[in-house]
Steps between C-alpha positions, in 0.01 A plus 500: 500500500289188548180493293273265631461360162644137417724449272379305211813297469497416908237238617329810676664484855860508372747672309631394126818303536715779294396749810557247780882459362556848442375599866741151628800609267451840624432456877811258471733752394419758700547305799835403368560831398425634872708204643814547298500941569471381894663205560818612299587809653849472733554152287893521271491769261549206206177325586274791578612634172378143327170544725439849389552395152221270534284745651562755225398217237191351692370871539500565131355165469206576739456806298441343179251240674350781689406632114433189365202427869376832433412438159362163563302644768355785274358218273414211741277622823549315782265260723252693678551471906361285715136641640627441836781782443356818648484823307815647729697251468443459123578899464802402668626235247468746245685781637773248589480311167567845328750607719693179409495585145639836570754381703591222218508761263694795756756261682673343180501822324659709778764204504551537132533915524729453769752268371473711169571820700808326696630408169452110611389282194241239631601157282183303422597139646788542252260486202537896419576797672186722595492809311583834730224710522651831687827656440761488776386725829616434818252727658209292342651149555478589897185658468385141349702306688268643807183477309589134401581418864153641602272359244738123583368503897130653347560230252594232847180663681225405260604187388520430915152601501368329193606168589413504822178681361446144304598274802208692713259441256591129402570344848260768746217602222524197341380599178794363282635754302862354482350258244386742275916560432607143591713434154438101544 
């Protein structure tokens, strides 16, 4: 995934602004995402219901910005790594980098078949209701609830290890990558 090629819209050593929101908007939501399936589970039926509602709609919504990074990224390379990186550790950040996108693209979808397959409309923030994309089957909604559950703690697991991933290499390598997505 990372072409060691800068981006001609980046000052070299940094992404373009349009990827450094998508990546914050994105990292943002799945943590909240994460946080609200967790933290809401033996809460009153009533409010898990509203916090699952929210979940539904901020999964579509990191869906469509999922699209929208991968087709900025197609058309904007980003800053080549630090010389200091070595070639493991770089082969790493790929692998991880496209497993992120997979799971960005996997996690909201599986939510998406499921709630079409247990016949639960997901409301959009109350803007529109997402379109159902399976028919009713209650054999396939628990097949995706597992599958969602799954690629969730995956989801939990990598994002673990790619920010502490960025911590090692800021504050023990020292070679500042957090500023290459710092949005300010």
């Amino acid at each position: 995934m990372a072409i060691r090629e800068a981006d001609a819209g980046s000052a070299g050593s940094h992404y373009t602004r349009v990827a450094i929101w998508l990546h914050w908007l994105i990292g943002l939501a799945v943590i909240a995402n994460i946080a609200l399936a967790m933290l809401t589970e033996g809460l009153p039926r009533e409010t898990q219901r509203a916090a699952m509602d929210i979940h539904k709609a901020l999964g579509i919504a990191v869906l469509a910005l999922t699209v929208v990074r991968i087709g900025w990224r197609l058309g904007h390379r980003p800053p080549p790594l630090p010389a200091a990186i070595p070639g493991w550790q770089r082969l790493l950040g790929r692998i991880t980098h496209g497993l992120f996108y997979v799971l960005l693209i996997l996690l909201p979808l599986s939510g998406w078949v499921w709630m079409s397959a247990a016949g639960r409309p997901i409301d959009f923030f109350g803007l529109f209701a997402v379109p159902v994309i399976v028919a009713p089957n209650e054999a396939l909604a628990d097949v995706m609830h597992d599958r969602h559950e799954v690629l969730g703690l995956t989801m939990l697991a990598l994002a673990a290890i790619h920010i502490l991933a960025a911590l090692k290499h800021q504050f023990v390598d020292r070679v500042g990558l957090i500023a290459r997505m710092n949005p300010f």
